[in-house]
Backbone bond lengths (Angstrom), bond angles and torsions (degrees), N, CA, C in turn:
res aa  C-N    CA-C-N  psi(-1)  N-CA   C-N-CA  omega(-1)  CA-C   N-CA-C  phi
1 X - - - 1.428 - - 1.528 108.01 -
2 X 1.567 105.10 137.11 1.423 100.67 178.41 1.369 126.22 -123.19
3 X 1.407 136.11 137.52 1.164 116.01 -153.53 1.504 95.25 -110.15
4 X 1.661 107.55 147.56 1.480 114.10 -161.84 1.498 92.45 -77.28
5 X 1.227 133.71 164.19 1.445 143.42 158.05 1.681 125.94 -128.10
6 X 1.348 97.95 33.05 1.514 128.56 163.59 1.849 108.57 -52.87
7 X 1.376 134.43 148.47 0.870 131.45 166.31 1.537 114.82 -99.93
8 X 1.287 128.60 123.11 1.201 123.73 -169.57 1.460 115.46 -64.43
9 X 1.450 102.38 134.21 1.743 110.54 164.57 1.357 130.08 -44.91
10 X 1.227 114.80 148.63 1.786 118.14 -174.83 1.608 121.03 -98.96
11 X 1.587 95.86 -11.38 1.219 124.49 -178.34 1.773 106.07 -114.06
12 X 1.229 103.76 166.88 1.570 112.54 172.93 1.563 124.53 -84.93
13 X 0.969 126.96 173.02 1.465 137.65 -148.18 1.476 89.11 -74.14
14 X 1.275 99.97 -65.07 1.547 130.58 161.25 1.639 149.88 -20.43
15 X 1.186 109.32 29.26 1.240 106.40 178.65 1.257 147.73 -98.18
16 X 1.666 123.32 139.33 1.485 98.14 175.91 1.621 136.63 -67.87
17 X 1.393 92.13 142.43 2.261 90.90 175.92 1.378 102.69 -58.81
18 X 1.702 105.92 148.94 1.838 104.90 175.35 1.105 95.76 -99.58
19 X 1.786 111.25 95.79 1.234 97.04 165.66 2.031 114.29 -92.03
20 X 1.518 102.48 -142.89 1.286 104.76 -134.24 1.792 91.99 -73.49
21 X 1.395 100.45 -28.12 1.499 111.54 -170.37 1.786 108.76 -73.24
22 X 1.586 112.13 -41.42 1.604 105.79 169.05 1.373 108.19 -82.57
23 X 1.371 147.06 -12.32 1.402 104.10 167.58 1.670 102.64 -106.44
24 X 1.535 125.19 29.65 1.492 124.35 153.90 2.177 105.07 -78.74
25 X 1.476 102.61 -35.08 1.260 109.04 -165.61 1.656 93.93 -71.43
26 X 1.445 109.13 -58.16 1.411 89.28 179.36 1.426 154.46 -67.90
27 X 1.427 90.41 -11.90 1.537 119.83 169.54 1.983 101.67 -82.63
28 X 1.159 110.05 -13.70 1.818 98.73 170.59 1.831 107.74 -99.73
29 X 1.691 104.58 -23.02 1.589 95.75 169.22 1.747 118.12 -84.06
30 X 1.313 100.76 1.91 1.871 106.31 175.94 1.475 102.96 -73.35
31 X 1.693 100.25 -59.85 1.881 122.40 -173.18 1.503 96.84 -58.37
32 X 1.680 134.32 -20.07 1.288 90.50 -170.30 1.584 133.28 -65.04
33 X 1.576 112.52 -20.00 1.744 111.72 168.89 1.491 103.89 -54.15
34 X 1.139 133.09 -37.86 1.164 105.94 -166.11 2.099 118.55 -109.58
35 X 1.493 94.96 -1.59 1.538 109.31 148.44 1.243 129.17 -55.90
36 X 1.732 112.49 -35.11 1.239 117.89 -173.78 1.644 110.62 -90.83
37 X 1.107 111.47 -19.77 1.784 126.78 170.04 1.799 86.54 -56.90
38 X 1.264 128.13 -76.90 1.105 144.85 -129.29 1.609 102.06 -64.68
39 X 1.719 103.98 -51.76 1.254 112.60 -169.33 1.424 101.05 -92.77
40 X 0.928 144.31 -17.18 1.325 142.32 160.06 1.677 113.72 -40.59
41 X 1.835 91.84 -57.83 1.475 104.62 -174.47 1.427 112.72 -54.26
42 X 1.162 113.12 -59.17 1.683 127.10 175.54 1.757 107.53 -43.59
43 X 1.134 126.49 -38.11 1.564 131.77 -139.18 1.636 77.43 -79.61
44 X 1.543 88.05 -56.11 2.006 103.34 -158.82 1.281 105.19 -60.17
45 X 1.267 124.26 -25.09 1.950 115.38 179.39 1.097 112.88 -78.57
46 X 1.191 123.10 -27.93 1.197 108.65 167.42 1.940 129.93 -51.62
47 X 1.218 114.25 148.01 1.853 111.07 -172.86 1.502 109.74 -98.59
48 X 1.693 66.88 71.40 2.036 90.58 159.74 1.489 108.52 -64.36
49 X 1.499 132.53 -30.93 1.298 159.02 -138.79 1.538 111.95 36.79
50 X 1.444 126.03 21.51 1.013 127.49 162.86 2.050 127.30 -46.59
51 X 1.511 125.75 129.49 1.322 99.71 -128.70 2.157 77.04 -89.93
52 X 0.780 95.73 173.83 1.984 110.16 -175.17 1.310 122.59 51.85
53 X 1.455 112.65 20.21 1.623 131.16 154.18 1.522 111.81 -14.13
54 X 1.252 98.03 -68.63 1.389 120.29 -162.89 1.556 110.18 -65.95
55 X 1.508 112.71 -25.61 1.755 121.08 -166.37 1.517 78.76 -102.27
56 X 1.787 142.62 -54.96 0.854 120.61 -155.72 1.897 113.24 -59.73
57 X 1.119 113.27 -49.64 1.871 116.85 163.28 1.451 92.82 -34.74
58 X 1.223 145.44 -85.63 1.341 128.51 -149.85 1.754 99.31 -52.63
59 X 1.290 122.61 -50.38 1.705 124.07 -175.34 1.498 97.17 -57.25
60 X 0.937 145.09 -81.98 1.573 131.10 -168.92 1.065 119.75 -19.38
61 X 2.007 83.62 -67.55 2.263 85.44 -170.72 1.324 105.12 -78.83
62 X 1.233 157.04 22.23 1.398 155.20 143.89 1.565 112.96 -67.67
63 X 1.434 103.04 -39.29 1.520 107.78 -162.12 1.557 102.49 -108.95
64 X 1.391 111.27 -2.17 1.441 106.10 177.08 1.642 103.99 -93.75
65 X 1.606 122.34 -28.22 1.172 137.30 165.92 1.581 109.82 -53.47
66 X 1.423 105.01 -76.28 1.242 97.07 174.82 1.419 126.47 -58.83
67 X 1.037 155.17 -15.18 1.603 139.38 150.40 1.426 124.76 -72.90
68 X 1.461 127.63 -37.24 1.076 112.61 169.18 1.464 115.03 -100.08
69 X 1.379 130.32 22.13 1.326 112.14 134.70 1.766 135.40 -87.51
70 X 1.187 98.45 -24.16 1.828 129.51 142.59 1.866 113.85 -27.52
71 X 1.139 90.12 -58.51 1.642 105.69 -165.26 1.247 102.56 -114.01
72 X 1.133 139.61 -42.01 1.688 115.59 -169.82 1.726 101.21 -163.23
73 X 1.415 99.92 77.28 1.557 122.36 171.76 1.479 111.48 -36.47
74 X 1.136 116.08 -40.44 1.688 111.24 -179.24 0.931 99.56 -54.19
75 X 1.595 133.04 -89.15 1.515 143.17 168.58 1.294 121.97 -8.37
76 X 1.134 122.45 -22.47 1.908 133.83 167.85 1.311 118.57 -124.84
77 X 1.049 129.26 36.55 1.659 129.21 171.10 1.348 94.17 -10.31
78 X 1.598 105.45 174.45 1.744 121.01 148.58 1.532 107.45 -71.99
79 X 1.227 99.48 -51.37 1.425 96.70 -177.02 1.050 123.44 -35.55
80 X 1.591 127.06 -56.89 1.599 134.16 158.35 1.268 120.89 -16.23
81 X 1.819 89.50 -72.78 1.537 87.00 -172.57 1.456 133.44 -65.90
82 X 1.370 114.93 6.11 1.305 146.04 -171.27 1.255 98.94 -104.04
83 X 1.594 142.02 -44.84 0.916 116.92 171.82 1.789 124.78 -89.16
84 X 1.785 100.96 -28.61 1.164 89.01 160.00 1.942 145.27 -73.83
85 X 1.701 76.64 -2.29 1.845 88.07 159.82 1.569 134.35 -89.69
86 X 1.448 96.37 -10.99 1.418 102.04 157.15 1.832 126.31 -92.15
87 X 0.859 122.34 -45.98 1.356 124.20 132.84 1.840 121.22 -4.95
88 X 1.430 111.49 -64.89 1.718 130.09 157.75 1.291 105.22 -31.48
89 X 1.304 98.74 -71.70 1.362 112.83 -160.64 1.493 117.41 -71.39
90 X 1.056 121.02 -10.12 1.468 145.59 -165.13 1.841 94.39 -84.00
91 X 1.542 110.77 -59.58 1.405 125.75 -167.27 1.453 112.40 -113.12
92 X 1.460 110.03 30.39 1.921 111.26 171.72 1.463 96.57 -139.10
93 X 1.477 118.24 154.10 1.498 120.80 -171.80 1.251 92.04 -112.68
94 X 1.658 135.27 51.76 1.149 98.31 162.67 1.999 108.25 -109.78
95 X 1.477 106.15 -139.92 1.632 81.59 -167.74 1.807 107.69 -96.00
96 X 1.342 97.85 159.38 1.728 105.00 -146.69 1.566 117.63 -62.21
97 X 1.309 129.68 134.29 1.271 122.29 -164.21 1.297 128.64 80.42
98 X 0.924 127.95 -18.23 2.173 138.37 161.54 1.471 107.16 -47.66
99 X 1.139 90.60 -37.24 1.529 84.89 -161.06 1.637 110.65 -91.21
100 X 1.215 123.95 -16.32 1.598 154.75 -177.40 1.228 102.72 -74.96
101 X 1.751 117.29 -62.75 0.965 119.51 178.97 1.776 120.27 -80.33
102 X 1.171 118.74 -19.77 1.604 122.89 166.80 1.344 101.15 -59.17
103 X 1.352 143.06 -30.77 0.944 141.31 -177.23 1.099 144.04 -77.64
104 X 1.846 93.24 -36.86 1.769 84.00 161.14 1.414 107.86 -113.06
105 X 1.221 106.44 30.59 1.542 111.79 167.70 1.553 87.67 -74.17
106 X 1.220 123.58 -62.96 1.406 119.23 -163.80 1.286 126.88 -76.22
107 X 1.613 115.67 -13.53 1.220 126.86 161.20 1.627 96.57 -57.61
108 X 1.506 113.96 -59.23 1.444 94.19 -156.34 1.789 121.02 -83.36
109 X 1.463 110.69 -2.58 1.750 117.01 153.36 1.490 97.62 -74.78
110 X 1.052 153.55 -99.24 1.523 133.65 -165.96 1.185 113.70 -23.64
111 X 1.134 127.49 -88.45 1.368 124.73 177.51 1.443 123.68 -34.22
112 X 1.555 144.33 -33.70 1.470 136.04 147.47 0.866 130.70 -77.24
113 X 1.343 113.59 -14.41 2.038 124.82 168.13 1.859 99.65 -86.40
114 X 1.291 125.77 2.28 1.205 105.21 -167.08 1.221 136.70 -72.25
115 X 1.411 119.21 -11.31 1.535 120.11 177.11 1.245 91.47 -102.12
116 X 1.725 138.17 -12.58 1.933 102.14 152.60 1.422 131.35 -84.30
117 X 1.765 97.35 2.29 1.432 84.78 178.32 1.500 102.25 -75.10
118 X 1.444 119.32 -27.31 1.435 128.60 -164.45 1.308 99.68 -55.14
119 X 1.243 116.04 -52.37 1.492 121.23 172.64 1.662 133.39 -48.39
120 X 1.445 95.67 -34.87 1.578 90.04 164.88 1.582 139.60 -98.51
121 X 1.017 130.42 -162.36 1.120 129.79 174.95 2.257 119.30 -74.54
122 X 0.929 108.89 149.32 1.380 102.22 157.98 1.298 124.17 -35.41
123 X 1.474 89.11 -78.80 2.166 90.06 166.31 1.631 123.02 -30.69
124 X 1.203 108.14 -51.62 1.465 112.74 -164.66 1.556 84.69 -62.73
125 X 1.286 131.51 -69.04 1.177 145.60 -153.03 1.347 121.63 -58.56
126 X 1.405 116.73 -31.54 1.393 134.75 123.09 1.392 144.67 -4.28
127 X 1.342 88.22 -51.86 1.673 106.56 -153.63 2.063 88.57 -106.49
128 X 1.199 100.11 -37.49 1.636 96.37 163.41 1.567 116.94 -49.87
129 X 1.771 102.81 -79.01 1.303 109.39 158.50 1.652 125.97 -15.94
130 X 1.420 129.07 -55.02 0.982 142.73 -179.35 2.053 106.37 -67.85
131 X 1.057 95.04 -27.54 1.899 92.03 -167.42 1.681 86.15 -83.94
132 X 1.775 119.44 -55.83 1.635 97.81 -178.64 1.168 122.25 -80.63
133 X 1.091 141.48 19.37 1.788 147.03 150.16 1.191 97.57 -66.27
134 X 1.483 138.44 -69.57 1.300 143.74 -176.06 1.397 115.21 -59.84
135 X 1.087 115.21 -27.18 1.584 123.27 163.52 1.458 117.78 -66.61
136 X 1.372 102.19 -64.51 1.747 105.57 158.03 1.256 144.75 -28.68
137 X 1.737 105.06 -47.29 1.312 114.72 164.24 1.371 124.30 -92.95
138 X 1.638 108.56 -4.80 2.044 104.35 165.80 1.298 84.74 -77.03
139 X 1.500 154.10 -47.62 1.066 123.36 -139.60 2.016 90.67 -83.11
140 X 1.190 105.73 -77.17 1.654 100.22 -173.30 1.513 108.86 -10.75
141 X 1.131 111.93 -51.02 2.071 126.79 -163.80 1.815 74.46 -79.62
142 X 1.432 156.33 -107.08 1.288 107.86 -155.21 1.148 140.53 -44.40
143 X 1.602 130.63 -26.89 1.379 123.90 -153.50 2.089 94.86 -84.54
144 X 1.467 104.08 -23.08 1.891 99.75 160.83 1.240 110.39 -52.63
145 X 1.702 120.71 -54.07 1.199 95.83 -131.43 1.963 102.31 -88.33
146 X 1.617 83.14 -11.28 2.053 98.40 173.80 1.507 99.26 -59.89
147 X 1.653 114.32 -40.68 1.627 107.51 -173.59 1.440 112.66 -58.61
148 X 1.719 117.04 -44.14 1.678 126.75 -153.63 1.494 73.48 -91.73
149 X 1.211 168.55 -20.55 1.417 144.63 -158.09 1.292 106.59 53.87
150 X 1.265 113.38 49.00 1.732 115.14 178.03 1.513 112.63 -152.94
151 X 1.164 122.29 156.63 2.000 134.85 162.73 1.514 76.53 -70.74
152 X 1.400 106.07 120.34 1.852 105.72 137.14 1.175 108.89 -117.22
153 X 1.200 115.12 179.39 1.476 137.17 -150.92 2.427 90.90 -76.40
154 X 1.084 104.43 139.08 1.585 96.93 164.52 1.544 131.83 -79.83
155 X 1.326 85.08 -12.90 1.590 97.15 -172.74 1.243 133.02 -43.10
156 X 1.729 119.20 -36.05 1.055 127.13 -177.48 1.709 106.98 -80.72
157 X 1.856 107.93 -9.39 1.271 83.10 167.98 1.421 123.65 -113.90
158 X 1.650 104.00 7.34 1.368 113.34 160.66 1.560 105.74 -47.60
159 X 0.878 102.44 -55.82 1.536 119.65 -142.32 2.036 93.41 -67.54
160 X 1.348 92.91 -50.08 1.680 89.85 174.83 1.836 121.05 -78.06
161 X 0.935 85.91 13.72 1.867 106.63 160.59 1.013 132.12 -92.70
162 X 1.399 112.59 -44.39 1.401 145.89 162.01 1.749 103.67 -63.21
163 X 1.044 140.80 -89.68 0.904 146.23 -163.08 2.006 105.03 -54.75
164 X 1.359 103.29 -37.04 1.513 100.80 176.28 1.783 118.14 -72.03
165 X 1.802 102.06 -13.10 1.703 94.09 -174.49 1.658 92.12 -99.47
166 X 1.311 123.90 -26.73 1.375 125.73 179.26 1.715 118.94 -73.25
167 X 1.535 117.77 -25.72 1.506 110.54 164.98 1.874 104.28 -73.38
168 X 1.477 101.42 -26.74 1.842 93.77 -170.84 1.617 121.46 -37.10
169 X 1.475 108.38 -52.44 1.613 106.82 178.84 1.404 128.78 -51.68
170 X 1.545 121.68 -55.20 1.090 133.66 147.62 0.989 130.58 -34.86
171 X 1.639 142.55 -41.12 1.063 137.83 149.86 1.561 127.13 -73.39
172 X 1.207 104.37 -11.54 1.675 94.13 166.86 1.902 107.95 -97.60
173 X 1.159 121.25 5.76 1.359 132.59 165.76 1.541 104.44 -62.37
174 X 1.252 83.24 -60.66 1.954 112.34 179.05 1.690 118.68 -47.30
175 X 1.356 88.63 -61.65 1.740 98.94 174.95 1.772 108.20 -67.86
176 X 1.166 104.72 -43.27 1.788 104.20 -173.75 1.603 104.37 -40.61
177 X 1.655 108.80 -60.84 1.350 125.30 161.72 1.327 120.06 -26.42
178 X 1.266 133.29 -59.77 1.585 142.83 -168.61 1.153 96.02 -93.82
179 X 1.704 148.25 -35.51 1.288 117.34 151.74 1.390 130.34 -26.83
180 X 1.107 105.40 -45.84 1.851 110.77 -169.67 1.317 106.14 -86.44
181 X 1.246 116.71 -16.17 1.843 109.56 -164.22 1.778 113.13 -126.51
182 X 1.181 118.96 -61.65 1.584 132.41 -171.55 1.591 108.07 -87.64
183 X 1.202 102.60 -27.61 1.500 105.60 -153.66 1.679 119.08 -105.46
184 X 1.481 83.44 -23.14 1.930 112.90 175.04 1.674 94.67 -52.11
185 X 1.186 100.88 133.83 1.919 119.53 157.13 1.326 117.73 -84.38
186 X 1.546 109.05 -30.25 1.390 116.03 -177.77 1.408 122.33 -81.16
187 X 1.185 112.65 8.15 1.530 132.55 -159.23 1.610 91.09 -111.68
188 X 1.195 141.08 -10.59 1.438 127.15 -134.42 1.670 83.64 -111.81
């Protein structure tokens, strides 16, 4: 009698083949962070005349960047945010490339700060979030006012500062949610 000296599996005997339809499903629950950049962007250009349209697109894809490169780097390549920042830039009038480059500016602080954000609290994590939103939008609000050759008023980018650290909670409620359910690869 001989005894096998195989190391036992971690998985079951049992598995399904990936065929063409589960790794299409899982490759659409990876894209959804950056599906929701996409269609967001599109939804909001349109002249709903809803009033901070234009600041709310910058708050999404800022805050959709920053959490799931935070939380689940696969799901946000650079690449993404590279393409979903051209895309941005494609359907926002502000001046060209700010918004491309705000983006993976912040892709790439989430993504190398990411095991201290893990470490801290929401709040703390927050309050980061909150300093480069406001950073984001002094810079956009200079690179206008270098274009118009003028001081303009900051307000409009207060205001899209404000509105980008105030959608953050709510949407990471949102995303926490679709981590576990819609958005999972491992689910597929």
């Amino acid at each position: 009698m001989v005894a096998e000296k195989s190391t036992p599996h971690l998985h079951s005997a049992v598995e399904p083949n990936p065929t063409l339809k589960r790794r299409l499903d899982a490759f659409v629950r990876a894209a959804m962070p950056s599906l929701f950049i996409i269609i967001c962007t599109i939804l909001l250009s349109a002249p709903f005349g809803l009033p901070g349209q234009e600041e709310l697109q910058f708050g999404l894809a800022v805050s959709t960047v920053w959490f799931w490169a935070a939380n689940r780097p696969r799901s946000m390549p650079a690449i993404a945010v590279f393409f979903c920042g051209l895309v941005l830039e494609i359907f926002s009038s502000g001046p060209p490339g700010a918004v491309l480059f705000w983006l993976l500016v912040t892709y790439g602080v989430a993504s190398n700060w990411r095991y201290g954000l893990s470490q801290i609290g929401f709040v703390a994590g927050w309050l980061i979030f909150a300093a480069l939103a406001l950073t984001g939008s002094f810079f956009e609000w200079a690179l206008v006012c270098l274009h118009a050759f003028a001081l303009l008023s900051p307000v409009p980018s207060l205001f899209q500062a404000a509105l980008t650290v105030g959608i953050y909670p709510s949407l990471s409620a949102l995303f926490v949610w679709g981590r576990r359910t819609f958005a999972n690869p491992d689910q597929a």
